[in-house]
KOLKOL-285377 format. One record per atom (N, C-alpha, C): residue number from 1; residue in three letters; y, x, z. Coordinates in steps of 0.02 Angstrom, whole numbers, plus 50000, padded with zeros to 5 digits. Atoms other than C-alpha are relative to their C-alpha. Layout:
(node NUM, ala, (Y, X, Z))
...
***
This chain:
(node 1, unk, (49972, 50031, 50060))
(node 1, unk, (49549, 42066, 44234))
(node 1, unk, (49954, 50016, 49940))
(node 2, unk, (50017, 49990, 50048))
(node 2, unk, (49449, 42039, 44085))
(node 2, unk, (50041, 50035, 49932))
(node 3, unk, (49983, 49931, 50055))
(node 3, unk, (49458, 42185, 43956))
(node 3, unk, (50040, 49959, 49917))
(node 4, unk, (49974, 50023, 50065))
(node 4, unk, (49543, 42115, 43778))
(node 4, unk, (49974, 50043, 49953))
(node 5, unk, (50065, 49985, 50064))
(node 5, unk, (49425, 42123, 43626))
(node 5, unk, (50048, 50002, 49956))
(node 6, unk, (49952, 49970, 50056))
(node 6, unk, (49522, 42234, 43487))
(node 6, unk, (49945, 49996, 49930))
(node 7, unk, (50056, 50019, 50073))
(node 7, unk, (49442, 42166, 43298))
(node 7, unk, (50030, 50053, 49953))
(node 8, unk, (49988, 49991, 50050))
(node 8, unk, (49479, 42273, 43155))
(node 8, unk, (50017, 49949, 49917))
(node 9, unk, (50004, 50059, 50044))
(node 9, unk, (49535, 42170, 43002))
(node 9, unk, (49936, 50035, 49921))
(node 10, unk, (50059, 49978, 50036))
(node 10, unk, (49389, 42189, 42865))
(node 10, unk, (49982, 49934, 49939))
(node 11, unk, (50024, 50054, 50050))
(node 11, unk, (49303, 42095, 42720))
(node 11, unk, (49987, 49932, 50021))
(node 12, unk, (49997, 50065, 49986))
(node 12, unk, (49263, 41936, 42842))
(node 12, unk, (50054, 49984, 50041))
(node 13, unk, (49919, 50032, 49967))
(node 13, unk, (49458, 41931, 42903))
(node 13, unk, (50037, 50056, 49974))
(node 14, unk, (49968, 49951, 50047))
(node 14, unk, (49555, 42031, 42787))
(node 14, unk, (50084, 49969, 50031))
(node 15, unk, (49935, 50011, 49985))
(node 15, unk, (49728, 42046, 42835))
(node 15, unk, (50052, 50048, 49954))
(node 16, unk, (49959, 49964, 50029))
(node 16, unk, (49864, 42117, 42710))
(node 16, unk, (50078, 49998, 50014))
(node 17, unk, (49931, 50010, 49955))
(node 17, unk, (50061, 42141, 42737))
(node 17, unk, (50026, 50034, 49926))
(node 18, unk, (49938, 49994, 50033))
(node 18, unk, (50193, 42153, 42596))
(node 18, unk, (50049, 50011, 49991))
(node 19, unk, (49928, 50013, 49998))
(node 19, unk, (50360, 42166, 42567))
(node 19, unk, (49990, 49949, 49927))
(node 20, unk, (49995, 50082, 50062))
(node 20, unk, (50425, 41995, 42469))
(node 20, unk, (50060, 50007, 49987))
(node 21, unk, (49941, 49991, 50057))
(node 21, unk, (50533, 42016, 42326))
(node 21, unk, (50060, 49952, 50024))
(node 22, unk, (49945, 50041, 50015))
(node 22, unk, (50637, 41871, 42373))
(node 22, unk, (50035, 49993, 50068))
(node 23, unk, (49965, 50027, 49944))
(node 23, unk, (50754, 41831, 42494))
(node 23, unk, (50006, 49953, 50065))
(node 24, unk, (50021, 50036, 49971))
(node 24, unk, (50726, 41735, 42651))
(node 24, unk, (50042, 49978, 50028))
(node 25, unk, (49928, 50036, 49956))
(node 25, unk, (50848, 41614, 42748))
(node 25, unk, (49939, 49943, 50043))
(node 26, unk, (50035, 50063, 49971))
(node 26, unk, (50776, 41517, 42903))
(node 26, unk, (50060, 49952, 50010))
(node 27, unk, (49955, 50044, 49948))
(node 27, unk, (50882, 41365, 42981))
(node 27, unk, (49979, 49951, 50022))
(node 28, unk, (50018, 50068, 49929))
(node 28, unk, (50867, 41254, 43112))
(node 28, unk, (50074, 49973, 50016))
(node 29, unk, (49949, 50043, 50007))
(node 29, unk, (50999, 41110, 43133))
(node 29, unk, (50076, 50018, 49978))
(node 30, unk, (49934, 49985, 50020))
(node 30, unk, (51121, 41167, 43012))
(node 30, unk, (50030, 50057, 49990))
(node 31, unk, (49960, 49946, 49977))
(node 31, unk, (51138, 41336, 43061))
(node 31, unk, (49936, 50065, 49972))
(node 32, unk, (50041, 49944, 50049))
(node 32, unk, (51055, 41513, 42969))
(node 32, unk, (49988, 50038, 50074))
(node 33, unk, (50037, 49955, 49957))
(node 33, unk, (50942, 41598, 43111))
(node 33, unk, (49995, 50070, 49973))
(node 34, unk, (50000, 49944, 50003))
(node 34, unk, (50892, 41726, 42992))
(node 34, unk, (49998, 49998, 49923))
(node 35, unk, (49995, 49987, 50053))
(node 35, unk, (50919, 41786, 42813))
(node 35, unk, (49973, 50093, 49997))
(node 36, unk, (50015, 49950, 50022))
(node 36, unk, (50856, 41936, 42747))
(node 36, unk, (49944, 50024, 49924))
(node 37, unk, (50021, 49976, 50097))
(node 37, unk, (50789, 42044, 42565))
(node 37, unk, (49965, 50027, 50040))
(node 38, unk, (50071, 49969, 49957))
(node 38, unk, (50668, 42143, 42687))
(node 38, unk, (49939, 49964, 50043))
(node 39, unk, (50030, 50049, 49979))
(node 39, unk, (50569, 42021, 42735))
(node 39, unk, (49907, 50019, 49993))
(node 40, unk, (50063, 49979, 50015))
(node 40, unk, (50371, 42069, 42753))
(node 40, unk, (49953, 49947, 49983))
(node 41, unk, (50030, 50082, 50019))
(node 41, unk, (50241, 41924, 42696))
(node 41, unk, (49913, 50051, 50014))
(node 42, unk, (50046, 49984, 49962))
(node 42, unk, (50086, 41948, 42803))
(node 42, unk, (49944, 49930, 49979))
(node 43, unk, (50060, 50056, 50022))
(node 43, unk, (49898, 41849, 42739))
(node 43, unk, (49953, 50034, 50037))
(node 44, unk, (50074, 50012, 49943))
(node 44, unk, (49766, 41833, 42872))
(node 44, unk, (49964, 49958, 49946))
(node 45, unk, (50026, 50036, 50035))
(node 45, unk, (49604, 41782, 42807))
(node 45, unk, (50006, 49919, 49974))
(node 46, unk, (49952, 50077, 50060))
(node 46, unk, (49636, 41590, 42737))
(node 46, unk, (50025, 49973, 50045))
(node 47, unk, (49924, 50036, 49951))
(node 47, unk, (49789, 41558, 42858))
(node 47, unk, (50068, 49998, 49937))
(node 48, unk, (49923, 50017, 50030))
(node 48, unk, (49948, 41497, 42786))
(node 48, unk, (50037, 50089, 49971))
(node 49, unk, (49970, 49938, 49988))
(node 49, unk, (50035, 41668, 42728))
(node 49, unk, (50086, 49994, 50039))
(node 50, unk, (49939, 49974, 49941))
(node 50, unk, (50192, 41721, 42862))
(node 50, unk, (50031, 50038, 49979))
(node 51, unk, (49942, 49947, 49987))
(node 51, unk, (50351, 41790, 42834))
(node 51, unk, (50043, 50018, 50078))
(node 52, unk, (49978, 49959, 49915))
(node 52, unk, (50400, 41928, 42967))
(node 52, unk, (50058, 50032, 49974))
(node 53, unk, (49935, 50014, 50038))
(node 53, unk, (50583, 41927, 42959))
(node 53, unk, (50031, 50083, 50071))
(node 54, unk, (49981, 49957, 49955))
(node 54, unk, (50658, 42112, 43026))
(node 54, unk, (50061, 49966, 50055))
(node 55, unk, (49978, 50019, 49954))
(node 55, unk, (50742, 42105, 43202))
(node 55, unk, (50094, 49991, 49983))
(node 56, unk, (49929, 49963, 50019))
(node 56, unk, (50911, 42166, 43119))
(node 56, unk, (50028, 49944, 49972))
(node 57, unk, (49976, 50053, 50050))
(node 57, unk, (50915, 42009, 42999))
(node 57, unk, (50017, 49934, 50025))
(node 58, unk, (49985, 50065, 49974))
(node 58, unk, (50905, 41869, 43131))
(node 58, unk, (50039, 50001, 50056))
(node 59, unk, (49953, 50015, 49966))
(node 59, unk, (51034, 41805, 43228))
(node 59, unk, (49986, 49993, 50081))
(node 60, unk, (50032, 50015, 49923))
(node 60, unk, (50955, 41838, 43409))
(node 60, unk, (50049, 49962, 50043))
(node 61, unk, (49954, 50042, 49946))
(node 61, unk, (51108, 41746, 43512))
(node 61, unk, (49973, 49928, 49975))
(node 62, unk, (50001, 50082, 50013))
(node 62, unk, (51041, 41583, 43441))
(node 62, unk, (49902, 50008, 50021))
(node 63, unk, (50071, 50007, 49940))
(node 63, unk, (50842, 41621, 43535))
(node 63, unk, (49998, 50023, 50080))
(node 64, unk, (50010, 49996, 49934))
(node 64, unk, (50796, 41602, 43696))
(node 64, unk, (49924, 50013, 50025))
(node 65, unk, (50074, 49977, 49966))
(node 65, unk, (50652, 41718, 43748))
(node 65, unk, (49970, 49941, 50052))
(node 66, unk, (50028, 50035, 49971))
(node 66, unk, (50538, 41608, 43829))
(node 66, unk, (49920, 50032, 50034))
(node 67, unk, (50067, 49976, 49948))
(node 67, unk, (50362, 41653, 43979))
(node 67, unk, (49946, 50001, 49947))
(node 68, unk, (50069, 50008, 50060))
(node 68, unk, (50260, 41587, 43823))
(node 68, unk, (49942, 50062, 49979))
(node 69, unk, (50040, 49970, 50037))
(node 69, unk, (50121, 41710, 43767))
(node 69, unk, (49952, 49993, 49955))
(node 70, unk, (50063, 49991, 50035))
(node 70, unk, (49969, 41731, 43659))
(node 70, unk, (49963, 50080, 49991))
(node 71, unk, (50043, 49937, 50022))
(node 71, unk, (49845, 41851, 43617))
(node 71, unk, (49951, 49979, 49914))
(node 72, unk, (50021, 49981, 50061))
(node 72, unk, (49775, 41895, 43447))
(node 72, unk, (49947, 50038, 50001))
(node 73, unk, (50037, 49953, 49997))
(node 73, unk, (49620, 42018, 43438))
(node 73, unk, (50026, 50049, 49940))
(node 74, unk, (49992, 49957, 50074))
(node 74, unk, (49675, 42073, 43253))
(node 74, unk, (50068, 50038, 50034))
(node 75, unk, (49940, 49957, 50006))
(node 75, unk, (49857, 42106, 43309))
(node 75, unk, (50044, 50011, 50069))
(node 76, unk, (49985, 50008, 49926))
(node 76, unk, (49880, 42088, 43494))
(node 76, unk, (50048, 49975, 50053))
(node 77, unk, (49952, 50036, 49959))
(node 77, unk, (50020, 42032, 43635))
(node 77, unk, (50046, 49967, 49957))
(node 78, unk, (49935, 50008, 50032))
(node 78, unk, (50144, 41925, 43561))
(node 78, unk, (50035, 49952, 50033))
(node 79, unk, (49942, 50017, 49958))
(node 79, unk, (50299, 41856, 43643))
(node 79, unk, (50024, 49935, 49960))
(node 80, unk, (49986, 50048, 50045))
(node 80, unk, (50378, 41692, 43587))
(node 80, unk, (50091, 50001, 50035))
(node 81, unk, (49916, 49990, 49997))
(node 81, unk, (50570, 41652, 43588))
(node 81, unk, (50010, 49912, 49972))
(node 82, unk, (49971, 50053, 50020))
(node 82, unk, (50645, 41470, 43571))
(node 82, unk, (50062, 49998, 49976))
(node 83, unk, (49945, 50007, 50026))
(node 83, unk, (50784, 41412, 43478))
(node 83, unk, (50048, 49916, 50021))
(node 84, unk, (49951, 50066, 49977))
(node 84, unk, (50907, 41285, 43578))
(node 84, unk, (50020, 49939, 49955))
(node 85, unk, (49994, 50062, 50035))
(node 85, unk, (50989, 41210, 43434))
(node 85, unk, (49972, 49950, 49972))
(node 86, unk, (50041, 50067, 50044))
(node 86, unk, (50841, 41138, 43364))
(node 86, unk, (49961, 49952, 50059))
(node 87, unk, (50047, 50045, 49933))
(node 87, unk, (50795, 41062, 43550))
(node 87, unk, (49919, 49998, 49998))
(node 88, unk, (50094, 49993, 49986))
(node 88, unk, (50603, 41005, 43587))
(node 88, unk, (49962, 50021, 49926))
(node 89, unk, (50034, 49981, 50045))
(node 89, unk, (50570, 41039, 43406))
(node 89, unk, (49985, 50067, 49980))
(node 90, unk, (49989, 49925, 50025))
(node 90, unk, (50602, 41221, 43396))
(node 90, unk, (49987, 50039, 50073))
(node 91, unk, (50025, 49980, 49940))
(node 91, unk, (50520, 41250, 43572))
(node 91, unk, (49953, 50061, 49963))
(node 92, unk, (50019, 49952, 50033))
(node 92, unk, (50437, 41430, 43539))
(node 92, unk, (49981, 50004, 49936))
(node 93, unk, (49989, 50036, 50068))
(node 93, unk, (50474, 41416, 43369))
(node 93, unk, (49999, 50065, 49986))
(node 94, unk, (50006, 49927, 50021))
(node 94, unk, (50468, 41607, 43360))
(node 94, unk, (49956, 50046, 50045))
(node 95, unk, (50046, 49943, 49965))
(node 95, unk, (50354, 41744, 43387))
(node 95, unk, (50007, 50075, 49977))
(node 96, unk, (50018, 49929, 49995))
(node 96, unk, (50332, 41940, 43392))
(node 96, unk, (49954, 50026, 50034))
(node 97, unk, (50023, 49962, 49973))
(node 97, unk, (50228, 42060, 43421))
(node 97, unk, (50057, 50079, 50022))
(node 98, unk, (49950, 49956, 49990))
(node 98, unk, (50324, 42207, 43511))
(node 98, unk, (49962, 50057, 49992))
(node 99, unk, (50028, 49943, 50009))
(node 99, unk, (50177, 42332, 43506))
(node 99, unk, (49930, 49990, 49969))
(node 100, unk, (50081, 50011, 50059))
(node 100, unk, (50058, 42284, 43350))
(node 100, unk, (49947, 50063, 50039))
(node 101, unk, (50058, 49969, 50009))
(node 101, unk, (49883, 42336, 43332))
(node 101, unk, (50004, 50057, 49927))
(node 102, unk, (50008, 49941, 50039))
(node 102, unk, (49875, 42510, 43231))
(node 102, unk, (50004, 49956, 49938))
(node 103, unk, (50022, 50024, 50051))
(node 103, unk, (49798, 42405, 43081))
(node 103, unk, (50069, 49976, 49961))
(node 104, unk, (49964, 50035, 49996))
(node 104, unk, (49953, 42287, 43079))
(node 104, unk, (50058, 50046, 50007))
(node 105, unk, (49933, 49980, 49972))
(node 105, unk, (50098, 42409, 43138))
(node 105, unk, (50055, 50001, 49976))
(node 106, unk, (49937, 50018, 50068))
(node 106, unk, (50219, 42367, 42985))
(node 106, unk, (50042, 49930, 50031))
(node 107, unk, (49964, 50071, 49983))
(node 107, unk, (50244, 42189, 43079))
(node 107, unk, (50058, 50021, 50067))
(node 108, unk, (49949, 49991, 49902))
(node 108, unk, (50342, 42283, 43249))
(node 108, unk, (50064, 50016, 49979))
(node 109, unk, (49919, 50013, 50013))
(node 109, unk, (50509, 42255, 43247))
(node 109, unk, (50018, 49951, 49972))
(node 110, unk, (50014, 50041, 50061))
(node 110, unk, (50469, 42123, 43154))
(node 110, unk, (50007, 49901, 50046))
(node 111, unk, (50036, 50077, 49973))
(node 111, unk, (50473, 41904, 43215))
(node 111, unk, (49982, 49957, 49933))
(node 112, unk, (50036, 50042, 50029))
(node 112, unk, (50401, 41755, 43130))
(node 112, unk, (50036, 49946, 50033))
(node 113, unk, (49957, 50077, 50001))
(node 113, unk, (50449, 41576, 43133))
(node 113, unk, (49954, 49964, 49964))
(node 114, unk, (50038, 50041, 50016))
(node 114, unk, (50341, 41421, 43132))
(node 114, unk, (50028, 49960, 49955))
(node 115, unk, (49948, 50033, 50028))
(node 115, unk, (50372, 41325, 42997))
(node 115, unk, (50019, 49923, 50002))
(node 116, unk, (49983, 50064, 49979))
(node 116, unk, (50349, 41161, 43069))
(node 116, unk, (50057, 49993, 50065))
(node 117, unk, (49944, 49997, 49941))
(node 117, unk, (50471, 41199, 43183))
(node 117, unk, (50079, 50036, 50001))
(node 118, unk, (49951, 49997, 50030))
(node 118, unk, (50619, 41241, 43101))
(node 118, unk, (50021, 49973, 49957))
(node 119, unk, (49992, 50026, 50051))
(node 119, unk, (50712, 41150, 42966))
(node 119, unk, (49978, 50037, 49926))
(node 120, unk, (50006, 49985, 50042))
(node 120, unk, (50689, 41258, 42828))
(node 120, unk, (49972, 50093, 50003))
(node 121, unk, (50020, 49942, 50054))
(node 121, unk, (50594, 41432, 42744))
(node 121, unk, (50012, 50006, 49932))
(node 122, unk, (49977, 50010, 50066))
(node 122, unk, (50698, 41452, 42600))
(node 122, unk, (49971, 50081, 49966))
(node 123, unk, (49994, 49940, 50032))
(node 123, unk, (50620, 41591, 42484))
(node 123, unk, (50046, 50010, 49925))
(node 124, unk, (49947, 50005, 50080))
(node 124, unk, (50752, 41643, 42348))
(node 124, unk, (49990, 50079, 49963))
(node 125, unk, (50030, 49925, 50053))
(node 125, unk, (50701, 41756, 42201))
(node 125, unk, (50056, 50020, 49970))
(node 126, unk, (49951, 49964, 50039))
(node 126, unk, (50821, 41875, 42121))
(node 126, unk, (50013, 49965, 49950))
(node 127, unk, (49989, 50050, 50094))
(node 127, unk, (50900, 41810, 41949))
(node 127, unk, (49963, 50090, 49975))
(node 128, unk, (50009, 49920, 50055))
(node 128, unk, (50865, 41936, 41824))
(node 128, unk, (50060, 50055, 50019))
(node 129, unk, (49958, 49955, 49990))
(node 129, unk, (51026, 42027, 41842))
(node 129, unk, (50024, 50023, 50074))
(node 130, unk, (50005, 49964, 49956))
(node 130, unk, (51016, 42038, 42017))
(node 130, unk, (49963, 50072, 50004))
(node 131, unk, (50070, 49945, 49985))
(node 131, unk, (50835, 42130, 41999))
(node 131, unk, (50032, 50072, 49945))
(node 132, unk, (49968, 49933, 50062))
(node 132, unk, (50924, 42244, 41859))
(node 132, unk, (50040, 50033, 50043))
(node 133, unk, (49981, 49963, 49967))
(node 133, unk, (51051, 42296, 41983))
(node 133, unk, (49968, 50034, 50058))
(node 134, unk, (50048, 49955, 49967))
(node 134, unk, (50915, 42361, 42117))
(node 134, unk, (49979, 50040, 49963))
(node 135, unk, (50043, 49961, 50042))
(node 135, unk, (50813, 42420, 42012))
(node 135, unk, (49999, 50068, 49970))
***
């Protein structure tokens, strides 16, 4: 079996990871997969930036792990998961890594959600007097 080439992320693929102030709600036909205020916001060099939505916040009875894989060099194995209600459109419509790359290890525990493949990535920002009561 060929060996898997582990990249470091660096000045020509910079990869950073966040936490995003605002609130996140996915849904697919009608129905809230996942909501959550912990939400991490992950930028690979000039890729789309990704919200990685903790395991705790989404509604796992509504995915259906699926054989699907990929590989990553930056961040390594990741698993995909479909979502029924949204039928052929929401075919591995979700991904995780279950055992990031060191660099990355803030994303484990963590899935993602394509966003062409769900109805909606709603980000919702605090009002003011929300952020006053955290704060």
């Amino acid at each position: 079996m060929k060996e898997k080439k582990v990249k470091l992320p660096g000045p020509d693929h910079p990869i950073s990871i966040q936490r995003n102030a605002a609130r996140v709600v996915i849904s697919v036909a009608g129905r809230v997969v996942a909501d959550t205020d912990n939400a991490l916001t992950l930028r690979e060099a000039d890729y789309p930036a990704v919200q990685y939505i903790p395991r705790e916040d989404v509604d796992l009875s509504q995915l259906k792990r699926t054989d699907h894989a990929t590989y990553c060099p930056y961040k390594g194995d990741s698993n995909y998961y479909s979502i029924p209600a949204g039928e052929k459109k929401s075919l591995n419509a979700v991904w995780t890594y279950e055992n990031p790359y060191p660099a990355v290890a803030q994303i484990k525990g963590h899935v993602a959600f394509y966003p062409d493949r769900v109805d909606e990535i709603a980000e919702q920002l605090p009002t003011t007097s929300e952020s006053l009561k955290s704060g």
